[in-house]
Phi, psi and omega in degrees: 000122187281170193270333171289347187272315177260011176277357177303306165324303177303310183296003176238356170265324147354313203262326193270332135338314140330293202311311184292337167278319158321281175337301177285322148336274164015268181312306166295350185248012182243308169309318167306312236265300189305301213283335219252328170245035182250144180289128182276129167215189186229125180260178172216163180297109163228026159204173169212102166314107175241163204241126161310130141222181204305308200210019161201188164242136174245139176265145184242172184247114167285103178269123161241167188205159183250085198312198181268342175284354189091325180325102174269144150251175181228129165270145178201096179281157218274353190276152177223176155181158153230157012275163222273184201266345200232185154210150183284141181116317233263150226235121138213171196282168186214143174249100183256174183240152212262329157310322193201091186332328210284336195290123219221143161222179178232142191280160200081143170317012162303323186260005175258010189316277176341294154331283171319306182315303200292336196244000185282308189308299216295356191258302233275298175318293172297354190247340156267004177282284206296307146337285185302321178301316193240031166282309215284335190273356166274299157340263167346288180349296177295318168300334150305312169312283141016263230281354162249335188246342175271172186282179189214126175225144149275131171286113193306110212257145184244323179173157184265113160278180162239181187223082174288354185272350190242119158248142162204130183058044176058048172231128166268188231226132148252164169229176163273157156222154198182164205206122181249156173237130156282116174334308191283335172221010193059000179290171170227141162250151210225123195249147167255201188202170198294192163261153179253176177225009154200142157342100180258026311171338181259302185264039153252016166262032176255341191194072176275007165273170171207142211243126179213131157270083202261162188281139202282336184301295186234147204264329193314331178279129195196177176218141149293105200259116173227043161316309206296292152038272196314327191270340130329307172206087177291130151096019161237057150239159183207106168267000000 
């Protein structure tokens, strides 16, 4: 899986997050919009519908109301809940339009439900759409940072891993793993190297040194350099 396949993944959770807050704009301004050139007035509740669903029943509220003319309508908005949000008898206000009495919303968050759902998805999308993008340019950042100011030691390459805990798009991640010794105190330290998205297990046996930048400040910091990659297999790393 190329690294351009999986930030594609991510721009399509990006977009259909968009796409789902536009909606709910949408949505919220066209109900504002009705309420602002609809006449108010107040009906009350004399029924509750109730609707089958997979694994309870939810109710909706039968509104009747009265235009200015005297007229009653009935109202039945497109929303449910249980336990139900209304109880019959119960007084509430209604926004009709005044061309056409029958055209109806009920005042209160009940007709904006939708929306919040619609705009719950679209926040939950962008922001893991969005997430990946600006992780990947903090990263890039650091590492960059690294590669002028840390110290740069080679590193022994020890085995290509997997990361079983990160999937995108039902692909797990490999890493490197590798290992330096200090000279200076005999420890050996032990390195990951970011995720790759295919097997690089065929071109390290060409570049069995590993080039790591560690921060002089805190040694815990570090960087794995697997550029060299790129002239084997471009475009399947993801630091």
């Amino acid at each position: 899986m190329k690294r351009g396949s999986v930030g594609l993944v991510f721009n399509i959770f990006l977009v259909i997050g968009l796409l789902c807050l536009t909606g709910t704009f949408l949505i919220c301004y066209n109900i504002k919009k009705f309420n602002n050139a609809a006449v108010k007035t107040n009906g009350t509740v004399v029924d509750l519908l109730a609707k089958d669903g997979r694994r309870s029943v939810s109710y909706t509220p039968v509104v009747n109301y009265t235009d200015a003319g005297g007229q009653e309508h009935r109202y039945i908005p497109s929303f449910s809940s249980n336990p139900p949000g209304f109880s019959i008898g119960e007084k509430v206000g209604v926004y009709y339009n005044p061309k056409n009495p029958d055209e109806a919303k009920l005042d209160g968050w009940g007709e904006y439900i939708g929306a919040m759902i619609l705009g719950g998805l679209g926040l939950v999308f962008s922001l893991i759409g969005a997430g990946y993008h600006v992780v990947r340019r903090l990263n890039r950042s650091r590492n960059d940072r690294l590669k002028q100011s840390g110290e740069l030691v080679q590193a022994d390459f020890i085995t290509v891993d997997v990361n079983r805990n990160v999937y995108v798009n039902n692909i797990n991640p490999f890493f490197i793993r590798c290992e330096w010794k200090d000279q200076l105190t005999g420890k050996k330290r032990k390195f990951k190297s970011g995720f790759i998205w295919s097997d690089p297990t065929p071109y390290i046996e060409l570049h069995r040194k590993m080039d790591v930048y560690i921060d002089r400040k805190n040694t815990r910091r570090y960087y794995v350099d697997i550029s060299f990659l790129d002239n084997w297999a471009p475009d399947k790393k993801l630091n």
